[in-house]
N, C-alpha and C positions, 0 to 999 in steps of 0.2 A: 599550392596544395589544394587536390579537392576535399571541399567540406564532406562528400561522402565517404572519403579515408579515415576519417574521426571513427562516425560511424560503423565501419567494417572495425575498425580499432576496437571500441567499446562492443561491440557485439560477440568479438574474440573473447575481449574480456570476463562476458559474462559467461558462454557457453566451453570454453576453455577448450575447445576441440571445433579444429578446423572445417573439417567434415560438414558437423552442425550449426556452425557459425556461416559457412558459405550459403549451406541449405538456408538459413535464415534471411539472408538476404539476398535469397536468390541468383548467385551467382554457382559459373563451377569452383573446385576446390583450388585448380590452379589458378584459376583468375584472381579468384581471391588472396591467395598466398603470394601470389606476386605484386600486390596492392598491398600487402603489412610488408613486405619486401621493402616497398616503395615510400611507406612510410618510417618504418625503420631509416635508413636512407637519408631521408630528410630531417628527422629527426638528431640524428648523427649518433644512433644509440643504440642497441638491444632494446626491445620492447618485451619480450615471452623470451621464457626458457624452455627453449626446446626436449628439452633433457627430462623435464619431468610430464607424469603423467595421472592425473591432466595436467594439460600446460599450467605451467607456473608465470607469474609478472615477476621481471629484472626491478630492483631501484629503479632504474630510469621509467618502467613502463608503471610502476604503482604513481610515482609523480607525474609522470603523463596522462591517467585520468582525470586529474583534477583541469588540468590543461586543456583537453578535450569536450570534456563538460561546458567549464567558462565559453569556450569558443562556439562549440555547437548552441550556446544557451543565448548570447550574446548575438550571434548572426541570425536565429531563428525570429528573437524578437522584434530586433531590428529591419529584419526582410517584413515581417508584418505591419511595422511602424509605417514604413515606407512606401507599401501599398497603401493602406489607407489614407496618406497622407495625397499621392498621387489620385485614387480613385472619389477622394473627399467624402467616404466612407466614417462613419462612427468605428473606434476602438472597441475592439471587441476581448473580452476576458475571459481566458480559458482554466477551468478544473479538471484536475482528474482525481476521481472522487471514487472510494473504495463501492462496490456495487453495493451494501447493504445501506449505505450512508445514503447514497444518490437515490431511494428511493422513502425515505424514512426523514432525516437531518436535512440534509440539505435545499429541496423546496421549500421548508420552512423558513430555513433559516434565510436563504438569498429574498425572500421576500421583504422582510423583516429587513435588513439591507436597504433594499429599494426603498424602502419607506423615508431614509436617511438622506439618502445618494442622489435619487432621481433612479430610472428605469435604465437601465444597461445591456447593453447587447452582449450574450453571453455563449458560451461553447460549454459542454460538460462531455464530457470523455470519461464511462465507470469500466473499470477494470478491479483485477484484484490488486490487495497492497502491494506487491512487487513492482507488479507493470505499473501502479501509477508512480512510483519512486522511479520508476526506470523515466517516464514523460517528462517527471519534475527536470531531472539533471539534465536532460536531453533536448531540454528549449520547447518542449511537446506544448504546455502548457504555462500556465504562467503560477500557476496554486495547487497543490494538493489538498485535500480533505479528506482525513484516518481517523482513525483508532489510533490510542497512543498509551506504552504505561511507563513509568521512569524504568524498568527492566528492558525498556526496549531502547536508553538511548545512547548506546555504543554503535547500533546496527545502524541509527540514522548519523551521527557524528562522522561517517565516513563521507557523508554528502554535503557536507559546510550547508548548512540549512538553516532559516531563522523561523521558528512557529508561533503562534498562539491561541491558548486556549478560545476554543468557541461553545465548548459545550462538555457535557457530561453523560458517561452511559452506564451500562453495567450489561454481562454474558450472565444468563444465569442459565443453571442444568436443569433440563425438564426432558420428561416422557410422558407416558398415556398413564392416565388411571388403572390399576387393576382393578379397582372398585372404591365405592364410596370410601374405604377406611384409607386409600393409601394409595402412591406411587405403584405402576409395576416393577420397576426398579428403584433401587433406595442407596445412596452415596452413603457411606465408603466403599459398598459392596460387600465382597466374600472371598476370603480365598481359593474354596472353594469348587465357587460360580462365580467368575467376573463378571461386571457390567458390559453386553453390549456396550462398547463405544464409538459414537458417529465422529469423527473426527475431520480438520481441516487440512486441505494442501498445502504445501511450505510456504507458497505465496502469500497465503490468506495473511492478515494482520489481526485479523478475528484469533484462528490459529495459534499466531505468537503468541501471543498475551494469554490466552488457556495454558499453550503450552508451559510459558514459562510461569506461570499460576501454579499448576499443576506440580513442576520439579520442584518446587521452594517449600511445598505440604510436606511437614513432618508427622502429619497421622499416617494412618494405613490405606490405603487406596486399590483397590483392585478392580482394572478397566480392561476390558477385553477387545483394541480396536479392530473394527468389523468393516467399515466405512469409510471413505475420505472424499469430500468434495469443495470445492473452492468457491459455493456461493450458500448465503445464508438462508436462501431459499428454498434452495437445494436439501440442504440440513431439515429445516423444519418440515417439509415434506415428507420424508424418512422417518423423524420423528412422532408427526400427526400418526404413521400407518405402523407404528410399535415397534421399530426393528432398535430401539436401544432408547441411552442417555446419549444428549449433545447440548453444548452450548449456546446459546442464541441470545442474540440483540435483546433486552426486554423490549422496545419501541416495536419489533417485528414479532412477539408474541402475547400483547397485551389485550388482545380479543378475546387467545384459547386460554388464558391465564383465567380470564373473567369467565369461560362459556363450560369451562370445567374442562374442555376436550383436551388442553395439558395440564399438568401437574407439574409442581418442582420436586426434583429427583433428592433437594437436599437441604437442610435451611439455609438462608443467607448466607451464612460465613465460607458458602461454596461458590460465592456469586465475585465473578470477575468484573475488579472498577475500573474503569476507566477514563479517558478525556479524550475528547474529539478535538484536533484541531488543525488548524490551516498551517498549512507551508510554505515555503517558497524561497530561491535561492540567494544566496546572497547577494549575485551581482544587479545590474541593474534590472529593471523591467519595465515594459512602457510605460508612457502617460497615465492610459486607465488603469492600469495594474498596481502602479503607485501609488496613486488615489485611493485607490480600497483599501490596500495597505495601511495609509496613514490613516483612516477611518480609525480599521478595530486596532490599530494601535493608540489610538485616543481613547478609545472605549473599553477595552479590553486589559487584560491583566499585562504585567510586564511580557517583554517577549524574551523567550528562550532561544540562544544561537546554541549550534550545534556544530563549532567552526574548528 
């Protein structure tokens, strides 16, 4: 079997339509379809239900990503071991780290690491929360680094995951000043006039945790979404130039908090908590990857599996 039939496999899985799943990996639609063909086949099983629309996963094909996974995660790593091992290269350790983190958390934090460890040769790969969950399972990488809230942990339990805490954040909602007295927008809003609201992509991890923040309020809330973009950057930008309320990292607004140029749109109790923390899958993972591992699991609070 080739290892890139997994991949066409899990790529179907995700985008549920062939079409765009071929487009994704660059194939035509019949090369493609005759590759899950081929895998079905070998498998000796239904993978997708053709019948539904979008495609649906068979029993045999929902048990066959966990399969897929282990396998792609296991040869990935292992292909790496092996080079380095022939090229007498140092182990190198890779993250894939949500883009607000990788620019805010994580330099810090991997410093702060080395101090411990010794210096490490390292890979970082930022994406939004989806795609680095997608690297995690996929061998991409050997760690993820999120945003995390216990509302979110059904969505990760489908990926047999083990994490732990590294850190703590919090979203809070801010806009421009109207003037010295006030917010130009003010949380819970108006029936009304809803708040402009800048909002995240379905990917973001930022996103989730607003979102599911957000449904759990049994006050009144009236948010008018105007916006949606998938980096935190992005958001605060939007924000600095007045076009609503959004949520944002405090780490990534704590200059305009101090310079007056934002304001909080609401007190505290509208402020989304969170925890940052590392991932990574349950099977094995190289040498250096292990190593770090046992680190912040000596250092660190218990760890959470999600198996």
């Amino acid at each position: 079997m080739d290892i890139r039939a997994l991949e066409d496999f899990l790529c179907l899985v995700e985008h549920r339509n062939f079409s765009r799943a071929a487009e994704r990996r660059h194939s035509t639609q019949s090369a493609f379809s005759r590759r899950i063909q081929a895998l079905e086949g070998w498998a000796g099983a239904s993978l997708f239900d053709r019948r539904l629309s979008p495609l649906g996963l068979t029993p045999a094909g929902q048990i066959f990503i966990e399969v897929a996974e282990d396998i792609l995660r296991l040869a990935k790593h292992g292909r790496d071991e092996m080079r380095n091992a022939t090229s007498h290269t140092s182990q190198s350790v890779s993250f894939s780290v949500t883009h607000s983190l990788s620019l805010t958390f994580f330099p810090r934090w991997i410093k702060t690491l080395q101090q411990d460890i010794g210096t490490m040769s390292l890979k970082l790969f930022s994406y939004d929360g989806e795609h680095c969950r997608r690297a995690l399972a996929q061998g991409d990488c050997h760690f993820m680094v999120c945003h995390y809230t216990s509302q979110m942990a059904e969505d990760f339990r489908a990926s047999r995951l083990r994490s732990i805490v590294v850190g703590h954040d919090r979203f809070v909602p801010v806009t421009v000043p109207a003037s010295r007295e006030g917010p130009l927008v003010a949380l819970p809003g108006d029936k009304d006039a809803p708040i402009p609201y800048l909002t995240y992509t379905p990917g973001s991890f930022i996103g989730r945790s607003v979102d599911l923040f957000l449904r759990a309020q049994e006050r009144p809330l009236y948010l008018q979404p105007c916006f949606e973009t998938s980096l935190a950057q992005g958001m605060k930008a939007m924000v600095v130039e007045g076009h609503g309320v959004g949520w944002l990292p405090q780490a990534t607004i704590r200059q305009e908090l101090e310079s007056g140029a934002l304001v909080r749109a609401g007190d505290d109790s509208w402020d989304v908590r969170v925890e940052i923390r590392i991932f990574r899958a349950a099977t094995r993972l190289s040498r250096a990857a292990e190593m770090l591992w046992a680190l912040l699991a000596l250092s660190k609070p218990p760890i959470t599996e999600f198996l």
